[in-house]
C-alpha positions as CSV (number, residue, x, y, z in Angstrom):
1,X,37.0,161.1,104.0
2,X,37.8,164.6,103.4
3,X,38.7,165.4,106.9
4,X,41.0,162.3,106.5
5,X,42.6,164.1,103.6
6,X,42.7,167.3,105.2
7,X,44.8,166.1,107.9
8,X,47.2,163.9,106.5
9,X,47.8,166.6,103.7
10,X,48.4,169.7,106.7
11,X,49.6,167.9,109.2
12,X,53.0,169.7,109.5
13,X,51.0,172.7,108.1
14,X,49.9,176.3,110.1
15,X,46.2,175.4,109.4
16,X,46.5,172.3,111.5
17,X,43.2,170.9,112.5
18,X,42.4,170.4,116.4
19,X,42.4,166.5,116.4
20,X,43.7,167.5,120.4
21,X,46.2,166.8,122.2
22,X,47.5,163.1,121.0
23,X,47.2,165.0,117.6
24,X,49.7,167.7,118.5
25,X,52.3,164.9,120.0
26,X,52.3,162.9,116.6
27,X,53.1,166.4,114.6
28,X,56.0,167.2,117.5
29,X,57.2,163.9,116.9
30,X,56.8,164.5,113.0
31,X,58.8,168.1,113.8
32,X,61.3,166.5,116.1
33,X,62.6,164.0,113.3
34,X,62.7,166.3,110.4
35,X,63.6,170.0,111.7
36,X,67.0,171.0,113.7
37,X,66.0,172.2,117.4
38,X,68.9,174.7,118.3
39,X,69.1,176.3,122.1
40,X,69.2,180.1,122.5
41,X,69.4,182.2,125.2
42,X,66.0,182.2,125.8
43,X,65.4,178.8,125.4
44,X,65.1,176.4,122.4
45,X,64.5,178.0,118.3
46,X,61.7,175.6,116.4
47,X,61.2,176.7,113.0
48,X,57.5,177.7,111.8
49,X,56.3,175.0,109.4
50,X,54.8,177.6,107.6
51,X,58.3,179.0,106.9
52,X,57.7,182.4,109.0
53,X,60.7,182.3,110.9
54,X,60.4,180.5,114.2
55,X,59.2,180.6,117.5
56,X,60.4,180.2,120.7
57,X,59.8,177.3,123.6
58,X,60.9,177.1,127.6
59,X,60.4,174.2,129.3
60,X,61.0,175.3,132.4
61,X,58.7,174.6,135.1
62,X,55.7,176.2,132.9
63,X,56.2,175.4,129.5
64,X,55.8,178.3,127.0
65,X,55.8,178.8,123.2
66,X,55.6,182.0,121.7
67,X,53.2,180.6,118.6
68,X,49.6,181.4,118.2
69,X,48.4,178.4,119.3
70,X,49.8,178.5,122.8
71,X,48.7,181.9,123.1
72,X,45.5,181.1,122.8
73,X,45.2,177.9,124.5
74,X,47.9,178.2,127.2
75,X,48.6,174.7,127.2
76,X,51.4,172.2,125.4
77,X,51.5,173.4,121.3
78,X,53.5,170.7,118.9
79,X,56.3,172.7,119.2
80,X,56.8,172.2,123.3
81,X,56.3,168.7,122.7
82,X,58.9,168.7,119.5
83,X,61.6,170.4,121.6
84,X,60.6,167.5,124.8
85,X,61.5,164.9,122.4
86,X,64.3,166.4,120.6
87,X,65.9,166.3,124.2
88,X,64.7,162.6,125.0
89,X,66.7,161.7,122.0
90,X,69.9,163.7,123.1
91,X,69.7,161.8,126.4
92,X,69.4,158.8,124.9
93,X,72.4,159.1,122.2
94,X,74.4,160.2,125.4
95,X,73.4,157.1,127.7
96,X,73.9,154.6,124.5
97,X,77.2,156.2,123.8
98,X,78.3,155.7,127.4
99,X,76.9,152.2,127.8
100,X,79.1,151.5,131.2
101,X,78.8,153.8,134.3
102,X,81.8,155.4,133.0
103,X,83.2,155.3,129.5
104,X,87.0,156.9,130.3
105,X,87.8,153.0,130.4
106,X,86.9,152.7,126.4
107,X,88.1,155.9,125.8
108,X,91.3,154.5,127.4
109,X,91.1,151.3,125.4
110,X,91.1,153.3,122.6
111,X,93.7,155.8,123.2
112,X,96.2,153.0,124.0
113,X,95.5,151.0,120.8
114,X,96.5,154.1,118.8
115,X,99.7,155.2,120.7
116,X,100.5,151.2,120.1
117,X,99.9,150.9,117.0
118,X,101.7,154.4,116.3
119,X,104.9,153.5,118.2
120,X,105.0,150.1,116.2
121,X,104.8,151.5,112.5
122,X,107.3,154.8,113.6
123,X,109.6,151.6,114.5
124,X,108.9,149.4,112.1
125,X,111.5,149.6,109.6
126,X,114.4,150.0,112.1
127,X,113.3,146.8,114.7
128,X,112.4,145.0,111.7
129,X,116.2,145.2,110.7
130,X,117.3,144.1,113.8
131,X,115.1,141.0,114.4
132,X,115.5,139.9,111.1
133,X,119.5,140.6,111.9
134,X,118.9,138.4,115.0
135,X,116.7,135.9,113.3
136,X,119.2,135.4,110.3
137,X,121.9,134.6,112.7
138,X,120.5,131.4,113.6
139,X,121.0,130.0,110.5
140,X,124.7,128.4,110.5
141,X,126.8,129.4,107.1
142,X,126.7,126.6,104.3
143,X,130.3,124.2,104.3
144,X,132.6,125.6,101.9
145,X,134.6,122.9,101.1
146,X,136.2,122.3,97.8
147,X,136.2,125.8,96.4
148,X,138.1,127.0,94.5
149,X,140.1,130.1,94.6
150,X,138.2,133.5,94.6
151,X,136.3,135.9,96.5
152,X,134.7,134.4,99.5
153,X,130.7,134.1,99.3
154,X,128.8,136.1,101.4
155,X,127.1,134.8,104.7
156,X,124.0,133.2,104.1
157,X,122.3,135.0,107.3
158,X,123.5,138.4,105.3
159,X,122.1,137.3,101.7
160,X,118.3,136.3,103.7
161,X,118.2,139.5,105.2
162,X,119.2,140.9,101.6
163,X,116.5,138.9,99.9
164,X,113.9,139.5,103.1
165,X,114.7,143.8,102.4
166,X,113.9,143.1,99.0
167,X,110.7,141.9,100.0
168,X,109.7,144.0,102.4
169,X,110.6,147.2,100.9
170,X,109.2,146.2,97.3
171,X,111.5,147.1,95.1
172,X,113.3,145.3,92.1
173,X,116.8,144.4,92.9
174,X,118.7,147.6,91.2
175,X,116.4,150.5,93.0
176,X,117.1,147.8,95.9
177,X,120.1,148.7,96.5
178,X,119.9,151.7,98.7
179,X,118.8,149.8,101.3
180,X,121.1,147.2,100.8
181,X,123.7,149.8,101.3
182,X,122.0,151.6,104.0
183,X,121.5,148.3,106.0
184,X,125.4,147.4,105.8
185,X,126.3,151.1,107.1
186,X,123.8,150.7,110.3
187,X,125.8,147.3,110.8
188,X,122.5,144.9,109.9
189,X,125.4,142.9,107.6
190,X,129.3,142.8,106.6
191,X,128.8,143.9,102.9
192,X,125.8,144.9,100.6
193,X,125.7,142.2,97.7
194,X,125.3,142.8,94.4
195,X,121.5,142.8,92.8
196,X,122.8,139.7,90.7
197,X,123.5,138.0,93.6
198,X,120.6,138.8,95.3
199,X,118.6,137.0,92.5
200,X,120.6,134.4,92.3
201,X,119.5,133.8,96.2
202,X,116.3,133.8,95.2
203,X,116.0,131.7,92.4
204,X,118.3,128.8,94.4
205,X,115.8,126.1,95.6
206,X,118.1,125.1,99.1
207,X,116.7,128.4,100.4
208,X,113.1,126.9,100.6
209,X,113.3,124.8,103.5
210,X,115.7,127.4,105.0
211,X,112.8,130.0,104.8
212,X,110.0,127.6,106.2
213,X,112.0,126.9,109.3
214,X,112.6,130.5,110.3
215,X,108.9,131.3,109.4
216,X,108.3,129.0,112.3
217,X,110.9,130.0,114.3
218,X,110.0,133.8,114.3
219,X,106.2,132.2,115.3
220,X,107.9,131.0,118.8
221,X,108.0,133.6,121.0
222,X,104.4,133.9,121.0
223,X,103.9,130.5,121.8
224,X,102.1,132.1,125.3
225,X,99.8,133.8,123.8
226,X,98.2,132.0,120.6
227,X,95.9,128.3,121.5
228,X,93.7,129.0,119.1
229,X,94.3,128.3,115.3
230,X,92.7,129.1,111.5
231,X,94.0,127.8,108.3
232,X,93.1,129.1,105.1
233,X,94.3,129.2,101.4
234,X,95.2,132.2,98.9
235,X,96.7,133.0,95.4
236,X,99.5,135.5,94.7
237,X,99.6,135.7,91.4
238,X,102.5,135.9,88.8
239,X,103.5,137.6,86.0
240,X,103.6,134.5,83.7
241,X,101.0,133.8,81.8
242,X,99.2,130.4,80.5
243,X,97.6,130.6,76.9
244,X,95.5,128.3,75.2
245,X,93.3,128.8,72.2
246,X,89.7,128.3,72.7
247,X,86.7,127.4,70.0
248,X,84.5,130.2,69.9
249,X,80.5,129.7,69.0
250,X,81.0,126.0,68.6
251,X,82.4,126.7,65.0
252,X,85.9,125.9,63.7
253,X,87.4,129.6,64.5
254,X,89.6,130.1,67.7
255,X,90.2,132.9,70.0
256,X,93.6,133.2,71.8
257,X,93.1,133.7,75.9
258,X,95.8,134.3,78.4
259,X,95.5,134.2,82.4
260,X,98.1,135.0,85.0
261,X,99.3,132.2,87.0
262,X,99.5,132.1,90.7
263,X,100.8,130.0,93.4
264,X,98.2,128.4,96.2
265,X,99.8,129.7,99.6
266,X,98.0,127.5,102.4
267,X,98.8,128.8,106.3
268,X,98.1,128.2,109.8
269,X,98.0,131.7,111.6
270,X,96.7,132.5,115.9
271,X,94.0,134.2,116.0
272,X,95.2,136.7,118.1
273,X,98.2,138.4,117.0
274,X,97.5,137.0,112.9
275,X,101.2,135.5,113.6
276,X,101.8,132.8,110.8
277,X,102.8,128.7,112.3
278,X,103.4,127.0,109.3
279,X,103.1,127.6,105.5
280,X,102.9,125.7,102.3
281,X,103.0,126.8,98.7
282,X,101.6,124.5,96.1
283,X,100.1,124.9,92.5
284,X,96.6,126.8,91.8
285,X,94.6,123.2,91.4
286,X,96.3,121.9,94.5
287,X,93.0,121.5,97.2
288,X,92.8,122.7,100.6
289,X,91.8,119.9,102.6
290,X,94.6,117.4,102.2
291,X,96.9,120.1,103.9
292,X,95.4,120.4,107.1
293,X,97.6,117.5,108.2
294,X,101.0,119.2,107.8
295,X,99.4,122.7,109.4
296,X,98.3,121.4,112.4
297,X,100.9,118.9,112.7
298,X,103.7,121.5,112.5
299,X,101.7,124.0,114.8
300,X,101.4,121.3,117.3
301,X,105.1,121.1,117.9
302,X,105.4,124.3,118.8
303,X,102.1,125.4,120.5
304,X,99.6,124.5,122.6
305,X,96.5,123.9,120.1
306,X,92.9,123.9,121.5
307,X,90.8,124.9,118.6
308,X,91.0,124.5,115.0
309,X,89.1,127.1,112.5
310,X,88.6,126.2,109.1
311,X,85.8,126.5,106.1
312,X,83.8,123.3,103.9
313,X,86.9,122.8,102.1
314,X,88.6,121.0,105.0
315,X,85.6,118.9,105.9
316,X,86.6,115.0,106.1
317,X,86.6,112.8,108.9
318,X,89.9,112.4,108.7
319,X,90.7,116.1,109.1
320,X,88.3,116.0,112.4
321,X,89.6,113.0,113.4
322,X,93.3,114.8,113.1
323,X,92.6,117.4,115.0
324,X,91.0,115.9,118.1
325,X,94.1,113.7,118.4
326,X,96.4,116.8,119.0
327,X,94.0,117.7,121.7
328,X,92.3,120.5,119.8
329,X,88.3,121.0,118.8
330,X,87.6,121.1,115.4
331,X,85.2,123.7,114.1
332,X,84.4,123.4,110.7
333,X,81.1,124.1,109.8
334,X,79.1,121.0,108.1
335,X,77.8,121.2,104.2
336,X,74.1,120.9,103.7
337,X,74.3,117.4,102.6
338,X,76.7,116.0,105.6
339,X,75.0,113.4,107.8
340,X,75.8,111.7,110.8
341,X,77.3,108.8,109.6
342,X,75.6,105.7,112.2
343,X,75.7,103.4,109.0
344,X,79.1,102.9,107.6
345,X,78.9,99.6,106.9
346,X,82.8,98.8,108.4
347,X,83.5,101.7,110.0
348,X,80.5,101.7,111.8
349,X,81.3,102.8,115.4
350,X,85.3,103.6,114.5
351,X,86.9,106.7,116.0
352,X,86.9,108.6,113.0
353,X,82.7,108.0,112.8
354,X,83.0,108.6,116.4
355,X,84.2,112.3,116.4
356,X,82.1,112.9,112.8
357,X,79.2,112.5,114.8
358,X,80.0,114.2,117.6
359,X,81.2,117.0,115.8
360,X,78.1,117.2,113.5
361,X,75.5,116.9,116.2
362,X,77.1,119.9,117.9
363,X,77.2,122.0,114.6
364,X,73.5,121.4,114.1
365,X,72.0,121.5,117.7
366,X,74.4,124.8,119.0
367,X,74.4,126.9,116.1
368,X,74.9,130.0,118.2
369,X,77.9,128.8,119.8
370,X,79.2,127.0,117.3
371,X,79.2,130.5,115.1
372,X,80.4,132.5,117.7
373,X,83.6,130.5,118.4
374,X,84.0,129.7,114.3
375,X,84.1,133.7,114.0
376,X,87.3,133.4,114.5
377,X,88.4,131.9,111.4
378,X,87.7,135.5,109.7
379,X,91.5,136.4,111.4
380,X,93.1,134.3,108.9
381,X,91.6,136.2,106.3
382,X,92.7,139.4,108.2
383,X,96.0,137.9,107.8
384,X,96.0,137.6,104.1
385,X,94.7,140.6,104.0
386,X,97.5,142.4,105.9
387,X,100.1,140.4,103.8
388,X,99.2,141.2,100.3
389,X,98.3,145.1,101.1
390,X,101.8,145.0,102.9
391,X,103.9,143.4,100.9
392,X,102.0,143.0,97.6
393,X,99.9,140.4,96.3
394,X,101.7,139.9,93.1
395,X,105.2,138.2,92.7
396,X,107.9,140.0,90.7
397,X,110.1,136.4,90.2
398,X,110.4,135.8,86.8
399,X,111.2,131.6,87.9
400,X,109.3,128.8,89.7
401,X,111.9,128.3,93.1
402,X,112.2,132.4,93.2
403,X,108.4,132.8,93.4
404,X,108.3,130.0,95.8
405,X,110.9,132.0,98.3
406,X,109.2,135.4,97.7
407,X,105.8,134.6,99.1
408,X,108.1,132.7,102.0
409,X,109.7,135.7,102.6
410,X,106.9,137.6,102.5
411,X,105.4,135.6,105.1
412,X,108.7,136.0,107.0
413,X,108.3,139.9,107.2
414,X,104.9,139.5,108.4
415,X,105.5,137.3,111.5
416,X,108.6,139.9,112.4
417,X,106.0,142.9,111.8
418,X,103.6,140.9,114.6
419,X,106.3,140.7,116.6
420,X,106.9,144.2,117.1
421,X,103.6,145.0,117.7
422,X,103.3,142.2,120.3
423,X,106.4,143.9,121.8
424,X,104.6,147.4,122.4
425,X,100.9,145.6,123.2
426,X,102.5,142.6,125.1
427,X,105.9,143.1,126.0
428,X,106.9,140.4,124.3
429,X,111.0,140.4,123.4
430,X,111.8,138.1,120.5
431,X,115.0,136.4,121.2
432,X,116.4,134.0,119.2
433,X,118.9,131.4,119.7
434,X,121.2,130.0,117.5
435,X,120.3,126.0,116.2
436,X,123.1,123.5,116.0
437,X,125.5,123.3,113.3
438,X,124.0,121.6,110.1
439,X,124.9,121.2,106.8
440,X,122.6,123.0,104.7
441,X,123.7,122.5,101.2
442,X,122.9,126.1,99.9
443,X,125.7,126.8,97.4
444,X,126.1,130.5,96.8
């Protein structure tokens, strides 16, 4: 027992028992792991445990150790073996580091995602400018018949990019106006516009549907390279507020509360560039599920869908059943009370029990795969992310259809910022057409 003691208490001690030479290897080990080994030039420094400076090992062909114990015995002291494994571990950092043959192809993976993603952010602002410019121009100017006399209105492609600026730049409409100013001088639009008619843009509800078609649009060009799909919703909050008064304790007192409200923003973005298909904004009570129609519906018409990523909220058979009709695979991940549903009285053996089943035996017997392919979803996330630490994640609309377009045009500015990165990663060019002549009905 007390030899026990003895050794467990001076094991990294100068009064180390001889317990041989296994002994010796765990107390190099013991060294190895809590002492730095630096190389000199006469071989490698170990410090003394007893804190008397430190001696001296070569591993050469003969090891050597200037301590007293390898003077006496001539053979490997815990010191030769600490330095032996000190340099085990370097190797092996070095090999796990370079895990292929040769690692210049990650380092050249890595190097290249830097210098892309610096050229697109130097670029940003200016490209943004111009594809927004280009984007705008698509949209055909609102009839002006039956006006009156008066100054002309401005073009509605000018007052989107206006509002878009606003957006993306942050700013309220007066401190706005620098970059309203600087945008007409670089030849981006005819005239700057006032602030007031900026909000006055913004706060007109005929811009809505204007907005959602060139979210789509500026989705297009990557119509090559996006087959996969995740939808998602998210709250950008306001800066109105809802009060009630609340009973407090169960007694007759009250207490006043207050809460921001927020809008529900539910999206359809590719997993691989984040690049946003279709949005829709609802209330805050408004639930996800019943929305997956529209999303993959509209994504459809533009894209090539093969897989669908969504969470529990958007579990129905319907939803599944939706889904595999546009030729997709559904992946969304079964709650822990789902069944397979082999009894449903009616709809026993129907399409839509059909693909429930299908879908749910392959969730529970391919868990694996199932999670590897639904880690995917977490880009829509990313994409939320990217928008509110971008652009903000709180509206600075006073009114209903004005909050509406700024999270639209929000959204907007995202898919043009993807598009510029795809353009230095890709070489993707955006190019955007003009659409027919329409009536819109947007009265200035």
């Amino acid at each position: 027992m007390e030899t026990a003691q003895a050794r467990s208490l001076t094991a990294l001690g100068p009064d180390d028992p001889d317990d041989g030479e296994e002994g010796r290897r765990q107390r190099g080990l013991a060294i190895a792991a809590l002492v730095p080994i630096k190389r000199n030039r006469l071989g490698y420094q170990v410090p003394s445990q007893s804190n008397n400076g430190s001696y001296v090992v070569n591993l050469d062909d003969d090891p050597f150790c200037s301590c007293p114990d390898f003077e006496k015995r001539q053979e490997p002291c815990k010191h030769v073996f600490a330095t032996s494994y000190a340099l085990q571990r370097e190797t092996c950092n070095r090999d796990w580091q370079r895990e292929d043959p040769e690692d210049t192809e990650t380092i050249t993976e890595r190097k290249s995602y830097w210098q892309i993603y610096n050229l697109a952010q130097v670029n940003e602002q200016e490209m943004l400018g111009i594809l927004l410019r280009d984007l705008c121009n698509t949209v055909p100017q609102a009839p002006q018949e039956g006006r009156g006399k008066g100054r002309p209105p401005h073009p509605l492609g000018d007052m989107i990019l206006a509002c878009a600026l606003k957006v993306y730049f942050e700013k309220s409409g007066r401190r706005n106006q620098t970059n309203l100013r600087n945008a007409a001088a670089a030849g981006l639009m005819e005239k700057y516009p006032s602030f007031t008619t900026v909000f006055r843009y913004m706060e007109n509800p005929a811009l809505t549907p204007i907005l959602h078609n060139l979210i789509e649009r500026s989705a297009q060009p990557l119509t090559a390279v996006e087959t996969d799909f995740a939808a998602d919703a998210s709250g950008f909050s306001t800066s109105v507020h809802d009060r009630w008064f609340s009973d407090k304790w169960g007694s007759g007192s009250k207490q006043k509360k207050a809460h921001a409200r927020y809008l529900k923003v539910h999206l359809m973005c590719g997993v691989q560039t984040n690049v946003i298909t279709r949005a829709i904004i609802t209330d805050a009570d408004s639930h996800d599920g019943q929305h997956l129609t529209e999303l993959v519906k509209s994504t459809g018409k533009n894209f090539e869908v093969r897989e669908v990523m969504a969470d529990k909220a958007y579990l129905s058979g319907a939803n599944l059943r939706l889904v595999s009709e546009v030729g997709a695979t559904p992946l969304i991940p079964f709650k822990s009370n789902s069944k397979a549903r082999y009894n449903e009285g009616r709809n026993r053996g129907s399409e839509e029990a059909v693909i429930w089943n299908l879908c749910y035996h392959y969730f529970k017997l391919n868990q694996e795969e199932f999670k590897a392919r639904y880690h995917k979803r977490s880009n829509v996330e990313s994409t939320f992310s990217a928008v509110k630490a971008k652009f903000g994640g709180r509206l600075l609309s006073k009114r209903e259809d004005a909050q509406v377009n700024e999270v639209l045009l929000k959204l907007l500015c995202h898919n043009i910022c993807v598009l510029i990165h795809a353009f230095y990663k890709l070489g993707i060019r955006a190019e955007f057409k003009p659409e027919e002549e329409r009536e819109l009905g947007l009265a200035a």
